[in-house]
N, CA, C and O atoms as a GROMACS GRO file, in nm:
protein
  400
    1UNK      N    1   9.423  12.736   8.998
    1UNK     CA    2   9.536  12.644   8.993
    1UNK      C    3   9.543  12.568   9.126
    1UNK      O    4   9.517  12.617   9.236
    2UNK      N    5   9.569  12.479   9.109
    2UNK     CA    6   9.562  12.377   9.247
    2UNK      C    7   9.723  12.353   9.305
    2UNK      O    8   9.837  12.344   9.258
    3UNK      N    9   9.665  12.349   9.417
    3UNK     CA   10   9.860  12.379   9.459
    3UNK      C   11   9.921  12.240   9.451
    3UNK      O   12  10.026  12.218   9.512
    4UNK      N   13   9.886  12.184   9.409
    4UNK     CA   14  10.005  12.087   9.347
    4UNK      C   15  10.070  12.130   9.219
    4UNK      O   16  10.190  12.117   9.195
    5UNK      N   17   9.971  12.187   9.129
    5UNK     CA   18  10.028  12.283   9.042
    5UNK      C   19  10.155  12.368   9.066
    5UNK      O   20  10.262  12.374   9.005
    6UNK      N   21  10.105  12.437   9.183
    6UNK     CA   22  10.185  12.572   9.240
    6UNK      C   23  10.346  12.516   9.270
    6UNK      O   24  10.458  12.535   9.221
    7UNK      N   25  10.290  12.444   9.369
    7UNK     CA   26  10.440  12.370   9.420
    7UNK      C   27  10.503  12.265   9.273
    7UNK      O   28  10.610  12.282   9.214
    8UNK      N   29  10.449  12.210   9.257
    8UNK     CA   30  10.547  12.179   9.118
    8UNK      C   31  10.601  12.237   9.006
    8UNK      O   32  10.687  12.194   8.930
    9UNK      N   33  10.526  12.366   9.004
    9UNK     CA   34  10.591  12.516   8.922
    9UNK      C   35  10.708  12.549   8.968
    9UNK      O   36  10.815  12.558   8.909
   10UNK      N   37  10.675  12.571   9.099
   10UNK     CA   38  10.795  12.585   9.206
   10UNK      C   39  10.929  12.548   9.175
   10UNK      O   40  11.014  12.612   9.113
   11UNK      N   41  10.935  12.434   9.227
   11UNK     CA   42  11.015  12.310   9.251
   11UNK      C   43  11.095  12.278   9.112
   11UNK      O   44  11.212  12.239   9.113
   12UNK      N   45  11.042  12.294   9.024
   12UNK     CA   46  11.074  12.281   8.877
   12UNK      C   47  11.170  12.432   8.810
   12UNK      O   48  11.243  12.435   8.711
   13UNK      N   49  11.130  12.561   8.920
   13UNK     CA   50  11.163  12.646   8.859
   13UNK      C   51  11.335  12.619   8.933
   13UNK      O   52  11.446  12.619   8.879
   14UNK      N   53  11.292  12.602   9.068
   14UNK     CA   54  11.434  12.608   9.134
   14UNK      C   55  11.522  12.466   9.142
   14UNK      O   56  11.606  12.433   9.226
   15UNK      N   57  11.481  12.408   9.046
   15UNK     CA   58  11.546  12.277   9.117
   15UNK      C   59  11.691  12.272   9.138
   15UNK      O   60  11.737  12.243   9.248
   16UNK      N   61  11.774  12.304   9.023
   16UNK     CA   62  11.914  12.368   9.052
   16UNK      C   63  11.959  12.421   9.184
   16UNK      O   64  12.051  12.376   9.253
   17UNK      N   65  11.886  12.516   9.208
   17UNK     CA   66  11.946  12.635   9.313
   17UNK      C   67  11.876  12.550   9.464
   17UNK      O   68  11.906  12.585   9.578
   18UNK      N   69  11.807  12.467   9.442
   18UNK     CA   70  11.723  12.372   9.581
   18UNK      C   71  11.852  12.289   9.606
   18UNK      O   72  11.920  12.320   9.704
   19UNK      N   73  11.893  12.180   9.520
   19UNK     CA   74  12.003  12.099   9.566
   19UNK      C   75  12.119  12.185   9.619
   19UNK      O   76  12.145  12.175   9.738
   20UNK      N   77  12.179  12.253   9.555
   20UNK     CA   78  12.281  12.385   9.614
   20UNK      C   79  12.205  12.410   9.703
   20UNK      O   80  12.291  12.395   9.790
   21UNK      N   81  12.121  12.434   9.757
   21UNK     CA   82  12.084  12.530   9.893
   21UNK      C   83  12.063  12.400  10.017
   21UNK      O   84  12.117  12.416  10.127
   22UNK      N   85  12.002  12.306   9.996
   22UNK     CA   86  11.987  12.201  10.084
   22UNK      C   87  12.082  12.122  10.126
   22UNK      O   88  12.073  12.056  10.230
   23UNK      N   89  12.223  12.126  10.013
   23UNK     CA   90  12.333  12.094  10.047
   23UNK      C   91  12.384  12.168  10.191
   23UNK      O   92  12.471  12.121  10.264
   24UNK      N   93  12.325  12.268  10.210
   24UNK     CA   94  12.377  12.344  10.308
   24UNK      C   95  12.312  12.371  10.463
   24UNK      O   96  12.373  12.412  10.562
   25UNK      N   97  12.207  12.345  10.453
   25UNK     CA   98  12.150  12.310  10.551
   25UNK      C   99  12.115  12.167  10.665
   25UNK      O  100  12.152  12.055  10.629
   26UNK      N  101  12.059  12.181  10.769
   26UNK     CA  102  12.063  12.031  10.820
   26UNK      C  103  12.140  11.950  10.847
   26UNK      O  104  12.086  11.860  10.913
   27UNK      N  105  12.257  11.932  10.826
   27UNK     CA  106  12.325  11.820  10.761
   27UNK      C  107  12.337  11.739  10.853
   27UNK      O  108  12.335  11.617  10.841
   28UNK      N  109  12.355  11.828  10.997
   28UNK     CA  110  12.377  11.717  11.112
   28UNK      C  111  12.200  11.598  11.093
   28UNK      O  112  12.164  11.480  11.085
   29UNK      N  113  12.177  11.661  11.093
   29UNK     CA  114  11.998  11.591  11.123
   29UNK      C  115  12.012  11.500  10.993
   29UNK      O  116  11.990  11.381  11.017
   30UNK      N  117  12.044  11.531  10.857
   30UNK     CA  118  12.041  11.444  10.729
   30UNK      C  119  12.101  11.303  10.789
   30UNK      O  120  12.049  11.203  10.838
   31UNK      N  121  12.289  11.358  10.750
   31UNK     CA  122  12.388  11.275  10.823
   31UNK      C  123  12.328  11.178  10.883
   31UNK      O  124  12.309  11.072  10.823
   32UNK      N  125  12.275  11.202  11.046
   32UNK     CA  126  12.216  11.117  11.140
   32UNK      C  127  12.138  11.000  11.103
   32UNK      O  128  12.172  10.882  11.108
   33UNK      N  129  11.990  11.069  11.051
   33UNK     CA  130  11.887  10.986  10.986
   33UNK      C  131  11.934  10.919  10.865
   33UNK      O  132  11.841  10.859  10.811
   34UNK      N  133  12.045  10.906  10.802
   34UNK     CA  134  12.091  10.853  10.652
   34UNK      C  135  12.165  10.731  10.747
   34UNK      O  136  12.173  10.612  10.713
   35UNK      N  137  12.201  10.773  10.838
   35UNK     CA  138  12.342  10.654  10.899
   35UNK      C  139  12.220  10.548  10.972
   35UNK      O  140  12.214  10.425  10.966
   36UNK      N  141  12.134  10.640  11.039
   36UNK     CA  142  12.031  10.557  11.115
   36UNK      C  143  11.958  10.428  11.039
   36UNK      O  144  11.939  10.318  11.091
   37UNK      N  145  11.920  10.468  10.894
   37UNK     CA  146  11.888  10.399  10.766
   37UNK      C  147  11.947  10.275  10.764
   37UNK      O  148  11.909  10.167  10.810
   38UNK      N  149  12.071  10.318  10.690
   38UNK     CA  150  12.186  10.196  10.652
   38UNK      C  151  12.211  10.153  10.764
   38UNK      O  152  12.264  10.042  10.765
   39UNK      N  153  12.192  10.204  10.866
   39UNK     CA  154  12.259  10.064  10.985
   39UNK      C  155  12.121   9.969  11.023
   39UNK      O  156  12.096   9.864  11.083
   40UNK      N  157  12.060  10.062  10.959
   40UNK     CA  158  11.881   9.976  11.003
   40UNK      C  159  11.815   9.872  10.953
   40UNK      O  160  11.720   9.814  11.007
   41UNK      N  161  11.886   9.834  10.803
   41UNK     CA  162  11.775   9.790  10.695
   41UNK      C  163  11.926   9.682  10.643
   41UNK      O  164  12.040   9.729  10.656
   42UNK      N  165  11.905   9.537  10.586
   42UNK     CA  166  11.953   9.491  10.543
   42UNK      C  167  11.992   9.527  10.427
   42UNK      O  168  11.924   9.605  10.359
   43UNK      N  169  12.119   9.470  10.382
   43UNK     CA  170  12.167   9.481  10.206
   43UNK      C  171  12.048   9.489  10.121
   43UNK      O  172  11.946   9.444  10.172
   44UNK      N  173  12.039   9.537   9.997
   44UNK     CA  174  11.942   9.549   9.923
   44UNK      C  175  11.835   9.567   9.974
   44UNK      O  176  11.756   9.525   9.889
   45UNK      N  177  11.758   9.613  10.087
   45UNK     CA  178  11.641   9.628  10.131
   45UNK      C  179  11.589   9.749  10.023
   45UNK      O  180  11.652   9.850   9.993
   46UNK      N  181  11.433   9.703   9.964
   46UNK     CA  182  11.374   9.801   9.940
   46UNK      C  183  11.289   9.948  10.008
   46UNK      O  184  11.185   9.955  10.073
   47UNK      N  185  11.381  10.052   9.964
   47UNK     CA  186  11.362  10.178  10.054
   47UNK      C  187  11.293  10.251   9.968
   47UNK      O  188  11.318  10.243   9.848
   48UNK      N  189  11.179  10.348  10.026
   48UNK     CA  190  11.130  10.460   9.994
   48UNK      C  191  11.159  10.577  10.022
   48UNK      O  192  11.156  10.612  10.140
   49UNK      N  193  11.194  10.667   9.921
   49UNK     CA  194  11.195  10.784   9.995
   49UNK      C  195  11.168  10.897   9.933
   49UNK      O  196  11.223  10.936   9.830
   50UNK      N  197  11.048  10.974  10.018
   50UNK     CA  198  10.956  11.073  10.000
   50UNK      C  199  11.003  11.222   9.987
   50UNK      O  200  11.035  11.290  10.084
   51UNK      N  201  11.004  11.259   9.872
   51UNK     CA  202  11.042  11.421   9.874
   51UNK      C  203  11.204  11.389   9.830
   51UNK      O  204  11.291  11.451   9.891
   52UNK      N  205  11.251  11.279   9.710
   52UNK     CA  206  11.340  11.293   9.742
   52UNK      C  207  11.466  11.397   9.656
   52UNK      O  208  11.585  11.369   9.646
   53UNK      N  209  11.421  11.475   9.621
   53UNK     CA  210  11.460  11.598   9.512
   53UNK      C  211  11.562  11.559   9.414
   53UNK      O  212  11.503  11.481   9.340
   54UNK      N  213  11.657  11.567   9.383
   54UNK     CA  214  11.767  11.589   9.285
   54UNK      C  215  11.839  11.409   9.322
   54UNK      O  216  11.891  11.344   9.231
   55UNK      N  217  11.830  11.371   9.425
   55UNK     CA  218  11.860  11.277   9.481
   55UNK      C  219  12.041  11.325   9.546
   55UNK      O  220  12.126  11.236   9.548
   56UNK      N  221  12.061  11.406   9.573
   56UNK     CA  222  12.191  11.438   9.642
   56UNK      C  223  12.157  11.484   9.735
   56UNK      O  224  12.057  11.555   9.726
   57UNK      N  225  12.226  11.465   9.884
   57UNK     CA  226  12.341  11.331   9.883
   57UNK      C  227  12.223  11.246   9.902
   57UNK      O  228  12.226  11.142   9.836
   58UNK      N  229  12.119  11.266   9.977
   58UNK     CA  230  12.048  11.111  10.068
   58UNK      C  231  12.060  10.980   9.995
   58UNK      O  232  12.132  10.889  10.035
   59UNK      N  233  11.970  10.973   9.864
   59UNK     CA  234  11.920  10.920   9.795
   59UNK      C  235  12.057  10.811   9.735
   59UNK      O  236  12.068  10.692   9.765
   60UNK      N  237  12.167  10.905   9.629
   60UNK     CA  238  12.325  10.813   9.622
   60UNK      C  239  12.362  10.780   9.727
   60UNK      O  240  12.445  10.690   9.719
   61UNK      N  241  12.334  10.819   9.849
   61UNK     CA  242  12.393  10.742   9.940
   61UNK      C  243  12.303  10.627  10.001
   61UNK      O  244  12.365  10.537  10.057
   62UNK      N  245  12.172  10.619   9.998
   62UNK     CA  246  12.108  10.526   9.996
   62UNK      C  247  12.085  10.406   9.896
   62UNK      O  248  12.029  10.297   9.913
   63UNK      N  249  12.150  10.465   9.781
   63UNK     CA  250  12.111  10.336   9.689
   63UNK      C  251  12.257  10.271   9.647
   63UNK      O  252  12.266  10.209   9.541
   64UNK      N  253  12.381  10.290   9.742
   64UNK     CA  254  12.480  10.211   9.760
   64UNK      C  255  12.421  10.112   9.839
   64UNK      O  256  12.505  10.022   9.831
   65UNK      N  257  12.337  10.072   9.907
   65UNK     CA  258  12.311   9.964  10.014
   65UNK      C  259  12.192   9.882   9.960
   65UNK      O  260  12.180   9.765   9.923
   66UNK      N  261  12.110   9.982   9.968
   66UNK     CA  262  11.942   9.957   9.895
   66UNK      C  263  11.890   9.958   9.743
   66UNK      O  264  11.930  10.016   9.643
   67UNK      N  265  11.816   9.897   9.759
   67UNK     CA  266  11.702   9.957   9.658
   67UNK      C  267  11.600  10.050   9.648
   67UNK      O  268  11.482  10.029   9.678
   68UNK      N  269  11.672  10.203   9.585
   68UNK     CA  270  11.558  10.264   9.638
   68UNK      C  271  11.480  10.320   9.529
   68UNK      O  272  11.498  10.328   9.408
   69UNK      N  273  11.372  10.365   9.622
   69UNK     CA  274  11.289  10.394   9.532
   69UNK      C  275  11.226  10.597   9.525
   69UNK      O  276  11.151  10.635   9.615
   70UNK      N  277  11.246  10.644   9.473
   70UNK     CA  278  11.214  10.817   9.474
   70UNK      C  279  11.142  10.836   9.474
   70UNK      O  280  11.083  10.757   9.400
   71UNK      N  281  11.038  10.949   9.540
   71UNK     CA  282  10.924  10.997   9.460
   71UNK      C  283  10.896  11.121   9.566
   71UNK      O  284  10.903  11.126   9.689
   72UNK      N  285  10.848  11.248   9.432
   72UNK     CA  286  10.890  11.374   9.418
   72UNK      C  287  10.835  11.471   9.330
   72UNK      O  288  10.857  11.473   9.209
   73UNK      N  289  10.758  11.554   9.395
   73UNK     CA  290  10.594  11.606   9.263
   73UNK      C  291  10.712  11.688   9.197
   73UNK      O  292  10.678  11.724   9.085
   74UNK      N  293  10.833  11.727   9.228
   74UNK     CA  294  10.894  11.825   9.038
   74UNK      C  295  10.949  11.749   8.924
   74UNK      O  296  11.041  11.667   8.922
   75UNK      N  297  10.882  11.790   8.841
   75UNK     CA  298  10.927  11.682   8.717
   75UNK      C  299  11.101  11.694   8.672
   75UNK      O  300  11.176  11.610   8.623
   76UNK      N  301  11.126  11.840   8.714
   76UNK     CA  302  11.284  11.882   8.696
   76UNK      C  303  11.354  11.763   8.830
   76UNK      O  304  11.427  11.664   8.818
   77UNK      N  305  11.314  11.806   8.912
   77UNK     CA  306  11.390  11.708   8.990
   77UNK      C  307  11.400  11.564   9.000
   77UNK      O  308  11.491  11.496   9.047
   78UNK      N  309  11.291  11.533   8.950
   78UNK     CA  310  11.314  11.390   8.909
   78UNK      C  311  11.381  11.329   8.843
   78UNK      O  312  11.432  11.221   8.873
   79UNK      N  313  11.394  11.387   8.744
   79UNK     CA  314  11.456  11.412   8.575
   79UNK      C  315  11.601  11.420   8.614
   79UNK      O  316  11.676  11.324   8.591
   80UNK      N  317  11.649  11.542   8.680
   80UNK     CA  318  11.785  11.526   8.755
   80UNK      C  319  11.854  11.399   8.861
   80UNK      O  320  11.964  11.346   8.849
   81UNK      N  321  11.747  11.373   8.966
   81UNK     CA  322  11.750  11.211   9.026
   81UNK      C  323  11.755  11.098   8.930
   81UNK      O  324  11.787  10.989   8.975
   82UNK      N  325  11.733  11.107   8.826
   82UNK     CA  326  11.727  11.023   8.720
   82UNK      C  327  11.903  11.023   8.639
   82UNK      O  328  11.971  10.930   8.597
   83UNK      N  329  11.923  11.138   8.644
   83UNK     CA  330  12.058  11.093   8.588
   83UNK      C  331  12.180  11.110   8.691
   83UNK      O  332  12.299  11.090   8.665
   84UNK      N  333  12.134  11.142   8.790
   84UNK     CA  334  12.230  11.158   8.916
   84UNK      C  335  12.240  11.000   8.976
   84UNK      O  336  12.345  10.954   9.022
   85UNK      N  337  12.144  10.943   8.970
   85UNK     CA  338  12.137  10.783   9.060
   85UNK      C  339  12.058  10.672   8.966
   85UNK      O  340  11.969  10.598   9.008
   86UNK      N  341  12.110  10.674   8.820
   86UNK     CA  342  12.035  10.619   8.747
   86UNK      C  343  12.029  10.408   8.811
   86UNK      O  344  11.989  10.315   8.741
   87UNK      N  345  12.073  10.399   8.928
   87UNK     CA  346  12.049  10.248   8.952
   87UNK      C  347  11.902  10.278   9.033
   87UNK      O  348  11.854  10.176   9.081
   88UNK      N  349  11.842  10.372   9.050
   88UNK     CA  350  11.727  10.356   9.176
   88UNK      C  351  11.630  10.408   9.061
   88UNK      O  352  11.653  10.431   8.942
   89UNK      N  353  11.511  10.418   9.137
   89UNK     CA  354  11.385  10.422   9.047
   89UNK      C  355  11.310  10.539   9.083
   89UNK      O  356  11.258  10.532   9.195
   90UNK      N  357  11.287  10.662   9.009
   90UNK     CA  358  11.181  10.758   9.036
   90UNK      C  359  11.078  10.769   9.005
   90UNK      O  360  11.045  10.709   8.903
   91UNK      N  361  10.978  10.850   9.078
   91UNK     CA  362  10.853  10.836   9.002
   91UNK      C  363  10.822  10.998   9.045
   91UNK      O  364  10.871  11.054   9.144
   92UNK      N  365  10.754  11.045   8.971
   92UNK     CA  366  10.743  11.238   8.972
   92UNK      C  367  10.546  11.193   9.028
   92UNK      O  368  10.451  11.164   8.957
   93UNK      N  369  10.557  11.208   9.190
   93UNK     CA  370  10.381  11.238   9.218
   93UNK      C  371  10.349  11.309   9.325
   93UNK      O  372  10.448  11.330   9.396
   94UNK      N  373  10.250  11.353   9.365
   94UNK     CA  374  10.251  11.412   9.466
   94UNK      C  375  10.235  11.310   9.652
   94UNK      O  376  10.119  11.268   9.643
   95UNK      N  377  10.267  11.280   9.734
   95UNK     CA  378  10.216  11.215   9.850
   95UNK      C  379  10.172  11.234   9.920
   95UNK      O  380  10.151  11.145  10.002
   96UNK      N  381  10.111  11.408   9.948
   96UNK     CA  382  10.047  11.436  10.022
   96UNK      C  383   9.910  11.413  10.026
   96UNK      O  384   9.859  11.429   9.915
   97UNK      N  385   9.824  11.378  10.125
   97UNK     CA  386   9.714  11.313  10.127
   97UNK      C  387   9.604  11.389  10.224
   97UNK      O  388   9.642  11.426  10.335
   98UNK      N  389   9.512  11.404  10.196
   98UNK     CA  390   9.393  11.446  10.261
   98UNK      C  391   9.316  11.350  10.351
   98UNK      O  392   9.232  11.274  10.304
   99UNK      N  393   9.339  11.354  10.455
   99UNK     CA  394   9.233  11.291  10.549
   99UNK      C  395   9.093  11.340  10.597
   99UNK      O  396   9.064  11.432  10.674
  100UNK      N  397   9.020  11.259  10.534
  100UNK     CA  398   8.845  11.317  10.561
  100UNK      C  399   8.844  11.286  10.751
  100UNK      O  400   8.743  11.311  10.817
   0.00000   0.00000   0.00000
């Protein structure tokens, strides 16, 4: 099994209990970098953002300003970002990349 497999088994098993748990962590560091964003990027600027799970909070709070865009190897979490922030756009892939 290839660990994109693994981790999207994962991610899919917990996606529920991930947003509850991440809600709880970080927040100063989230907070920061979310405010850093919106004060950074014009109205509607098209935003990416990587890993972005369930899309709570970053993501609704990013796509009050922007256009954003998700992407996120669990298909559960996407699926959930999908009806949590249905104005932004997800896509379920992996981004991690191998450098030869």
């Amino acid at each position: 099994m290839k660990y994109q497999e693994i981790l999207r088994a994962g991610y899919n098993k917990i996606a529920e209990e991930y947003q509850r748990w991440s809600g709880t962590v970080r927040l100063a560091e989230r907070e920061f970098y979310t405010q850093m964003t919106l004060d950074s990027f014009q109205q509607e600027a098209d935003i990416l953002e990587i890993g972005c799970g369930t899309g709570i909070p970053t993501t609704k709070t990013l796509s009050r300003k922007f256009m954003v865009t998700g992407i996120d190897i669990s298909d559960e979490q996407v699926r959930q970002a999908e009806e949590n922030i249905p104005q932004a756009v997800f896509i379920r892939d992996d981004v991690l990349v191998r450098v030869v």
